[in-house]
C-alpha positions as CSV (number, residue, x, y, z in Angstrom):
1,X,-5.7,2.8,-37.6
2,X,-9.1,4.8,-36.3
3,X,-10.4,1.5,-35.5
4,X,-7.8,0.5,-33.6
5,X,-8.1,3.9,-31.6
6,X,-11.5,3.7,-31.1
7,X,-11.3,0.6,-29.5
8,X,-8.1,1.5,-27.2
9,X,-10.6,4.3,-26.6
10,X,-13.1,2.3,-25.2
11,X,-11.3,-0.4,-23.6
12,X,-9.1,2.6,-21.5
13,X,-13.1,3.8,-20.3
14,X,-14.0,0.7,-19.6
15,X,-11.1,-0.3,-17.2
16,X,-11.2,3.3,-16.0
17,X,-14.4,2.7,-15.3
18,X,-14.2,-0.6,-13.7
19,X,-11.6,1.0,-10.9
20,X,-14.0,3.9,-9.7
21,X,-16.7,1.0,-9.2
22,X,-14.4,-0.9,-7.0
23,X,-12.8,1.4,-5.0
24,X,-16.1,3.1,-4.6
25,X,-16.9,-0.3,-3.3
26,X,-14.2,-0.9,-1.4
27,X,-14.2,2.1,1.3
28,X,-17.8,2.4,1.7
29,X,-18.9,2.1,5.5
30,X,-19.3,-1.1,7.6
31,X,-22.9,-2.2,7.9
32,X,-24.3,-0.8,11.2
33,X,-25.7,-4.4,12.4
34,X,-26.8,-4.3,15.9
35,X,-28.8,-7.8,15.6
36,X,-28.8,-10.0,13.1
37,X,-32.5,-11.5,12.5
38,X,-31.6,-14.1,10.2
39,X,-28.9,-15.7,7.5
40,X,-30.1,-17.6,4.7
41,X,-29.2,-19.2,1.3
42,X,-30.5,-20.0,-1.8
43,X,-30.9,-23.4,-2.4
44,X,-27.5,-24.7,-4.6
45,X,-28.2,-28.0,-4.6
46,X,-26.2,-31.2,-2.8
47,X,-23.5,-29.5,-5.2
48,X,-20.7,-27.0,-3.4
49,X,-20.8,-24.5,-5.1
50,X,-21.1,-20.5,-4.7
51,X,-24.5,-19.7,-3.9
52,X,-26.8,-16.5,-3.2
53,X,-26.7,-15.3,0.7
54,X,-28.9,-13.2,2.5
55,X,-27.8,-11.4,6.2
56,X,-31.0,-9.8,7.6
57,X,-30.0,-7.2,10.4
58,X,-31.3,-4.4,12.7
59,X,-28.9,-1.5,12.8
60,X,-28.6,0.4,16.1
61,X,-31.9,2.6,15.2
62,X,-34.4,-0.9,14.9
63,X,-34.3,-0.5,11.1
64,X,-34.4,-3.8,9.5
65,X,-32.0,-4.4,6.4
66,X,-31.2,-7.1,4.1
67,X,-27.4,-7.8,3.1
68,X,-26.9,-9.7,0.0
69,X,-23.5,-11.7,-0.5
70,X,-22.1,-14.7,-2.3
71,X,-20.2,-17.3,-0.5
72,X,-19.5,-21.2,-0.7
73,X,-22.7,-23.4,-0.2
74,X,-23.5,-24.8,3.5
75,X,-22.8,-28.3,1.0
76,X,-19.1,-27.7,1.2
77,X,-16.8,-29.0,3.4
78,X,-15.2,-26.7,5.6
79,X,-10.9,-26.3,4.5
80,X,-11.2,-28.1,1.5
């Protein structure tokens, strides 16, 4: 019966834990992007597939940032 605590325990932390990440997540600020410089992707392949992005910005004060993302490959059609 500890055992089973212990991991109840655990697994109550865990999810706990998992909820402060996203809605720590979830109402941080909008980018400032004033320009973007560039939009890239890691190469996936001719597969479609979710692939590695990169948005590369100036915000309003000239300072360049990189915004990493994940979205469907450039491979895949668009609406299917």
């Amino acid at each position: 019966m500890n055992l089973k605590s212990t991991y109840a325990t655990c697994l109550f932390a865990l999810l706990a834990g998992l909820s402060v990440a996203a809605h720590a997540e979830s109402t941080a600020s909008p980018p400032d992007i004033h320009q973007v410089v560039s939009i890239s992707e890691e190469a996936g392949g001719a597969l479609c597939g979710i692939v590695n992005s990169h948005l590369t910005y100036l915000d309003a004060e000239g300072q360049r940032h990189v915004l990493d993302y994940r979205k469907f490959s450039s491979n895949c059609l668009e609406g299917s």
